[in-house]
N, C-alpha and C positions, 0 to 999 in steps of 0.2 A: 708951618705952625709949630709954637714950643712944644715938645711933649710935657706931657701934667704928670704928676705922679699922683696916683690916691692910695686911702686907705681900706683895705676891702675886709669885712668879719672873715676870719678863716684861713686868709691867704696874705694876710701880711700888705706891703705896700708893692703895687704893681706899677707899670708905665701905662698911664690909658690909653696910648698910642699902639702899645703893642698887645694890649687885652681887645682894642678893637678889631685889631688886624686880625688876632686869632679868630674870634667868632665871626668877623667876613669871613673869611679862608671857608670855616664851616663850615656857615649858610651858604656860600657860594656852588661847593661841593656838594651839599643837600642838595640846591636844585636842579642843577647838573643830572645826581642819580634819579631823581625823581622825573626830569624832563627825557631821560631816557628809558626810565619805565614807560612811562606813558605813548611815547613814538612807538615803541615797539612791541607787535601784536602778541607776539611769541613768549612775553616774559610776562612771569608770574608773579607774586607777592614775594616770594624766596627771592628773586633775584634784586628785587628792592633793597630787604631786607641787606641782603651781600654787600650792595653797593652805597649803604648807611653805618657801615661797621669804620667802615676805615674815617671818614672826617672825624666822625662822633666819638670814635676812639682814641683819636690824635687832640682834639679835646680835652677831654678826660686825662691824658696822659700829660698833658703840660700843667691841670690843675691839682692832679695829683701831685707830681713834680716839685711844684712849687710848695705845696702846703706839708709836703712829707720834711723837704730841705727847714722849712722854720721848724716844725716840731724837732728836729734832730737840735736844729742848732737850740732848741729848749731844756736837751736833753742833760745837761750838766755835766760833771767830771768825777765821779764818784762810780765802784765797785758796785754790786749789786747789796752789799752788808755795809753800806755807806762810808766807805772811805776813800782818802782822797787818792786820787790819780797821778803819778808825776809822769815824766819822760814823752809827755802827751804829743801827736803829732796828730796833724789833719791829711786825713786820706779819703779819695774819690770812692765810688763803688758803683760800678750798675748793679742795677737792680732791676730783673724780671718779675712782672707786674700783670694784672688784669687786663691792662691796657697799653700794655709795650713798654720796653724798658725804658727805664729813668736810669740817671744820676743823681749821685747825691754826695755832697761833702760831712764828715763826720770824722769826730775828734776820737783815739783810740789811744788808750795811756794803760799806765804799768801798777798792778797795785801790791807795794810791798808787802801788807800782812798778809793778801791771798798768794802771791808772789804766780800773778797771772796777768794775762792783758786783756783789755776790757775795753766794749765799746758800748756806752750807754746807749746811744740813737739807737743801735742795731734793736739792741733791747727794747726800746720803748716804743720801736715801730713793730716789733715781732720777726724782724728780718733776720735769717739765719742762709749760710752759703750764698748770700743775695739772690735769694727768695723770697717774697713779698707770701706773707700768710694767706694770700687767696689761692697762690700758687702753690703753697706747702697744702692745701689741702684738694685743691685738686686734684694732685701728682699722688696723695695719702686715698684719696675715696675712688678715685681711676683704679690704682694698680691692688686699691684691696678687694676687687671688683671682678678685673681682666690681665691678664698677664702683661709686664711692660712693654713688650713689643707689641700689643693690638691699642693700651693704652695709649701710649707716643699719639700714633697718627688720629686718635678719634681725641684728644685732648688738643691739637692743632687744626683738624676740623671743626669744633665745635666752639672754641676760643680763639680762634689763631696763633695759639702758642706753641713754641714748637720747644721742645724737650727731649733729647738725647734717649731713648729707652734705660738706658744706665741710669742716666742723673734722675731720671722718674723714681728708678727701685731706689736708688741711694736715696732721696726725699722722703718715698713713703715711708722706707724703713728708720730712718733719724724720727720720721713723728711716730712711727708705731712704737719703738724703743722710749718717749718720753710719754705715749702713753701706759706702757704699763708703769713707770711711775706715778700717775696719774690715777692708773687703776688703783695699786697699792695704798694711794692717801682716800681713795672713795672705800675703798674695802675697811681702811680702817675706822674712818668715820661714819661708818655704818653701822660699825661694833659699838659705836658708845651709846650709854642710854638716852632717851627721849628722839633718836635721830628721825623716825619713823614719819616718814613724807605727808603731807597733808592731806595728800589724794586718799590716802588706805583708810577705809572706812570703819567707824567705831562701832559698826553694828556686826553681830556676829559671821564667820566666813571661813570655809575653808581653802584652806593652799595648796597646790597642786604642786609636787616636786617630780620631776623625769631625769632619767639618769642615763647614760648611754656610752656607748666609745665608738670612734671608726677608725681606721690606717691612711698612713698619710707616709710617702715614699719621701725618703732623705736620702740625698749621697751620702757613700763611705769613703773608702780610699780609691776618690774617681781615677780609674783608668787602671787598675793596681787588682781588678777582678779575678780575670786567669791567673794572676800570680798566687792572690789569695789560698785561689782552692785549689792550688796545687801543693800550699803548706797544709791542706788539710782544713783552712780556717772557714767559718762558716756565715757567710753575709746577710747582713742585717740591714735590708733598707727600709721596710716595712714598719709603722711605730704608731703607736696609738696614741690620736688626739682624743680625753677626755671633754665630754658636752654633758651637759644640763642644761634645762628647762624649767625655769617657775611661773604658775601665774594663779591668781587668783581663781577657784568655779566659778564667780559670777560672771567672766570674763570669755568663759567658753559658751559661745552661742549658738544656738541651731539656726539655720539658713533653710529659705523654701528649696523644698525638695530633701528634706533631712540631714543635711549635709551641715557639720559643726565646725564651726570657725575659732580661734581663739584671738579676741581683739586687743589684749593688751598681754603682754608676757616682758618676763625678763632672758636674758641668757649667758649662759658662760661656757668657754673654749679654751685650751690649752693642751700645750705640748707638754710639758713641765710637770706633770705627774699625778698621781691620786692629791697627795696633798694640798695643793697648787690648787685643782679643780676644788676637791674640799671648803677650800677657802673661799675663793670664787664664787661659788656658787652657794654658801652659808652666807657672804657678806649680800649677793643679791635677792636672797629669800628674806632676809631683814628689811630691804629696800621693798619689797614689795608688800612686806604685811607680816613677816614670821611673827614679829614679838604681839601683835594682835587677834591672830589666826585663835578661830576656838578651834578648829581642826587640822590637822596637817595629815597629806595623804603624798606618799613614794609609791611611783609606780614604774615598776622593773622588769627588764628579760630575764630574772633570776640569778645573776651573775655573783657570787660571793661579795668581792669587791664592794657592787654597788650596795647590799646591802649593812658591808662594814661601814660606810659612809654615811648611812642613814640612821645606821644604830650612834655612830657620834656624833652628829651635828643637828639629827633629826630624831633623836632620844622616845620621844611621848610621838612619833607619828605613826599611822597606821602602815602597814606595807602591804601591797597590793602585786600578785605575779601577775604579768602581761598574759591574757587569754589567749592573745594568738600564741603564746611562745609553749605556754601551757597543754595546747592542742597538737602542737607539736611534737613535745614528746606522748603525747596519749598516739599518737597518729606513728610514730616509733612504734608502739607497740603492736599495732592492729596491723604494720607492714612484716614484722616480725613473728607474727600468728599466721599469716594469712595471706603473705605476699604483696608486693606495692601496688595499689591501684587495685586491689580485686573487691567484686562486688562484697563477701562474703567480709571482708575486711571495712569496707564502709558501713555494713549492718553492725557489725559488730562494735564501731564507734560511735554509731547514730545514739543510742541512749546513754552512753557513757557522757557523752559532750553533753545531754540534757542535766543530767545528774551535776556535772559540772558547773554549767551555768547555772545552778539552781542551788548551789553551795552544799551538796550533795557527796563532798570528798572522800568521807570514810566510805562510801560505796563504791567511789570509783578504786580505791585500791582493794577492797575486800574483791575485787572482778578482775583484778591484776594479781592477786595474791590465787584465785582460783586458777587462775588462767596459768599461773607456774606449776600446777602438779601435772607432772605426767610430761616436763619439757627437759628436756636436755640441751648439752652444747650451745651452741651463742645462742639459741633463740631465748632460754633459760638464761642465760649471761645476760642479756639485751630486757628483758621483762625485769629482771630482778633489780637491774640498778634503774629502771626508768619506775619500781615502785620504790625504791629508797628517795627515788629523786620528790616524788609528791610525798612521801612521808615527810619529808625536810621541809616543802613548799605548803602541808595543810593550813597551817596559819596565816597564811597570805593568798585566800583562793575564798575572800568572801564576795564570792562576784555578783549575786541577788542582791546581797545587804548598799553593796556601789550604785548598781543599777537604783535599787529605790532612793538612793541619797543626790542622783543624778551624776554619780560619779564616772570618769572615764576608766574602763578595764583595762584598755591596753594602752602600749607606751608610741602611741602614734606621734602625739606631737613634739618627742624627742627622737625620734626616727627620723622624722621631717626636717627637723632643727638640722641632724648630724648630716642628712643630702643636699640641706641649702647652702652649710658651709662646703661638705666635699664639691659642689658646681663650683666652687671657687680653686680650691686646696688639692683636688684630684683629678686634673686634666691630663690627658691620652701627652707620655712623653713628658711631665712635669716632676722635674725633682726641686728637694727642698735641704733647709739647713736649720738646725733647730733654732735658733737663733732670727733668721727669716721666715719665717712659717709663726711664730710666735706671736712677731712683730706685727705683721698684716692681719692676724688673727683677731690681735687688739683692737685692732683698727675698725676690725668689723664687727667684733661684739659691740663698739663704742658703739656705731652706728646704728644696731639692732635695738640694744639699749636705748633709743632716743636721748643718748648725753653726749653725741655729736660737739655738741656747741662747747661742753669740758675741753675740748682739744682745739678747737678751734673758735674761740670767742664772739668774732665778728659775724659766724652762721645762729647767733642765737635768735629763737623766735622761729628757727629753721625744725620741723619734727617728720621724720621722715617715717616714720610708722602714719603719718595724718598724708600722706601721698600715694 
């Protein structure tokens, strides 16, 4: 019999001779795996499942194939700033995919005024290094997750794809690198007026900001240590990734059993400095409600820094010192009187902390200021700067006035924030590169953020705070 040719929506003109043959092939191999489930007592649904990957994927991979080839050849001959292409040649490409690599022909020409070469198809399918955008984000959410060597083999288990541990980091890093571009153009568009998302509600609310820092180990000059500090030089692998935390009060929930959740939040990470965070985290306090907030509340381990932060970006907010960090140095003092851990040292805190919580401060240092007559050498040294330290702190230690407004005292949920990132960024034998560590860090605020789908277009509808 002739072969027919038809015309099919989506896929251009095929042979229906060989579109039959393909889904025989399929079904045939379908029933195959299925007739072999079934004989056999021993297999489970999972091994079903194993032995429906490979037809159904070989599938997929031929009508991907085909319908990716006519969009490219749609793609036209023009620069990304529309101008024309000369010296044009047609060049193959595999391309690794969802479902096994393809080929594809695609036209790749020169453009005098960018004085660059350009391949539109690549563009218009999102292919970069011949990597199919399912695959750039897989290799991008894997390795900003687990490190590339544990990524590789569970991204081949779980896809069948298999991935070089290298070419994984080189992937995630090229998309984390074009996400902070990404980040840059949302930050900015955050700052202009009316930007203020639909969800933030126009009825009164206040905004909760957390401020925080942890260490995060970077090579220096690898291998070059003993030499170092034999010049006397002093090594610095150690380096502070700043974090913040915003989210609305109504958003923080209580859970049976008393236990308080926060269901919606923004966040920001970075290696890149005070300023860097600054921004970051001012353009995502706008995202979530700043410019409609009747209240803004900073709640802090007392840190200077953080409070210079909040005095510029968060001008009119109240500032609030973290209770536990607050207790801590009361609890300096009562070890300094009284010895660490002694009973007469716990009496001696017990109504201090009440006084405390009760926004009772002038009391608690006029008991600190008693407690310095009659002391000498460091214990006297050690009382006196931990009453300067609450002199400094009285105006941010209204802990009764928080509690009646439902407010959080302490900076739990930027504590929490800075350990879910360090489970990633701070693993036993893990070093880093500022420039790396930045990149993945994107990756995973994006994530955190629910703007996933900004970096990766075809996940949208995809919300992974809703999982």
């Amino acid at each position: 019999m002739k072969n027919i040719s038809i015309t099919t929506k989506g896929f251009g003109t095929v042979e229906l001779g060989k579109l039959r043959s393909l889904l025989g092939g399929v079904i045939e191999l379908i029933e195959q795996s299925a007739g072999e489930f079934l004989g056999e007592p021993g297999q489970n649904l999972g091994h079903l499942e194993e032995g429906l990957i490979k037809p159904v994927f070989e599938a997929a991979r031929a009508a991907l194939e085909q319908a990716a080839q006519r969009k490219a050849d749609e793609a036209g001959i023009r620069c990304p700033l529309g101008h024309k292409l000369t010296k044009r040649v047609k060049v193959e490409l595999k391309v690794a995919t969802r479902f096994g690599p393809i080929t594809l022909a695609r036209i790749i020409g020169w453009c005098e005024r960018c004085r660059e070469w350009f391949c539109p198809a690549d563009r218009l399918l999102g292919i970069e290094c011949g990597k199919s955008p399912y695959i750039q984000e897989a290799a991008s959410l894997l390795n900003a997750k687990m490190p590339a060597h544990d990524a590789a083999p569970v991204l081949k288990r779980l896809t069948g794809l298999t991935l070089p541990a290298s070419t994984l980091a080189r992937v995630a890093r090229r998309a984390g690198e074009k996400g902070q571009i990404q980040r840059q153009k949302e930050d900015e568009q955050a700052r202009q007026p009316g930007s203020v998302p639909e969800w933030v509600p126009e009825k009164p609310f206040t905004l909760v900001v957390q401020i925080d820092a942890w260490n995060i180990r970077e090579r220096d000059d690898w291998g070059r240590s003993a030499e170092l500090r034999a010049q006397g030089l002093k090594l610095e692998r150690w380096h502070w990734v700043y974090t913040g935390t915003v989210f609305q009060l109504g958003d923080r929930v209580e859970k049976e059993g008393g236990r308080r959740i926060i269901v919606r939040r923004g966040y920001a990470a970075t290696r890149q400095g005070l300023a860097a965070l600054s921004e970051q985290l001012h353009a995502e306090a706008l995202r979530r409600g700043l410019g409609r907030a009747e209240r803004v509340l900073v709640v802090a381990d007392g840190a200077v820094w953080i409070w210079n932060i909040a005095a510029d970006r968060f001008p009119e907010a109240t500032q609030l010192l973290d209770l536990y960090h607050a207790k801590e140095h009361l609890w300096t003092v009562a070890n300094a009187l009284y010895g660490a851990g002694t009973p007469e040292g716990r009496a001696w805190m017990k109504p201090l902390e009440e006084q405390m919580e009760a926004s009772q401060t002038a009391k608690v240092i006029a008991s600190l200021d008693d407690a310095l007559k009659g002391l000498e050498g460091a214990s006297h040294e050690t009382v006196e700067k931990e009453a300067a330290y609450f002199r400094g702190q009285e105006k941010r230690m209204d802990y009764a006035g928080a509690k009646a407004r439902g407010e959080p005292c302490g900076s739990g949920p930027v504590e929490s924030t800075c350990r879910q990132y360090q489970c990633r960024f701070k693993r036993t034998g893990q070093f880093w590169t500022k420039e790396g560590d930045e990149a993945l860090m994107c990756l995973e605020t994006f994530w955190r953020n629910g703007r996933w789908q900004n970096l990766f277009p075809h996940a949208a509808g995809f919300d992974p705070r809703r999982n």
